[in-house]
N, C-alpha and C positions, 0 to 999 in steps of 0.2 A: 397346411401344417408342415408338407413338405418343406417349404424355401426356413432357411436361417432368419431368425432375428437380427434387425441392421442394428447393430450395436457401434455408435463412433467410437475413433481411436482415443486413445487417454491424451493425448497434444490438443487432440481439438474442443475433448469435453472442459466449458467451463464452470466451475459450482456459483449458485448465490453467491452475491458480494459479502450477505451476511455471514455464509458458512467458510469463503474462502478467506485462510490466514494471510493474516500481512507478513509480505517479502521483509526479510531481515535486509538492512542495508551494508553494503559492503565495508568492509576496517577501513578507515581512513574517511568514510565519507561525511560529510556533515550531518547530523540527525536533525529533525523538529523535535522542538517542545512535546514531552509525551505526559502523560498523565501522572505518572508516578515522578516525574520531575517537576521542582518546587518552582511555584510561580514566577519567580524573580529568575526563571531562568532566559539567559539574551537569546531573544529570537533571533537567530543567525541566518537562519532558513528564509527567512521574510515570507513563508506560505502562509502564517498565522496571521491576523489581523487587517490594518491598511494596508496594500501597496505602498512603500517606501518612494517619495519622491526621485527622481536621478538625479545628481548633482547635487 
């Protein structure tokens, strides 16, 4: 009972996917289609859906 509890540092603890908040993304950068935006909104992002042919 002597020795300290190893408790890691806060940089290295990471939480559940489901408990950890999504990173806000920087002004200027392009967002994905989110939930509370309306369907017809252009996927710009191309993360959503097919893979967009090249060319």
């Amino acid at each position: 009972m002597s020795e300290p509890r190893f408790t890691p540092p806060a940089e290295d603890f990471e939480p559940p996917p489901e408990l950890e908040p999504l990173p806000e993304p920087a002004e200027g950068t392009p967002q994905p289609p989110d939930r509370d935006l309306p369907e017809e909104w252009p996927h710009d992002a191309g993360t959503t859906g097919p893979p967009q042919p090249a060319g």
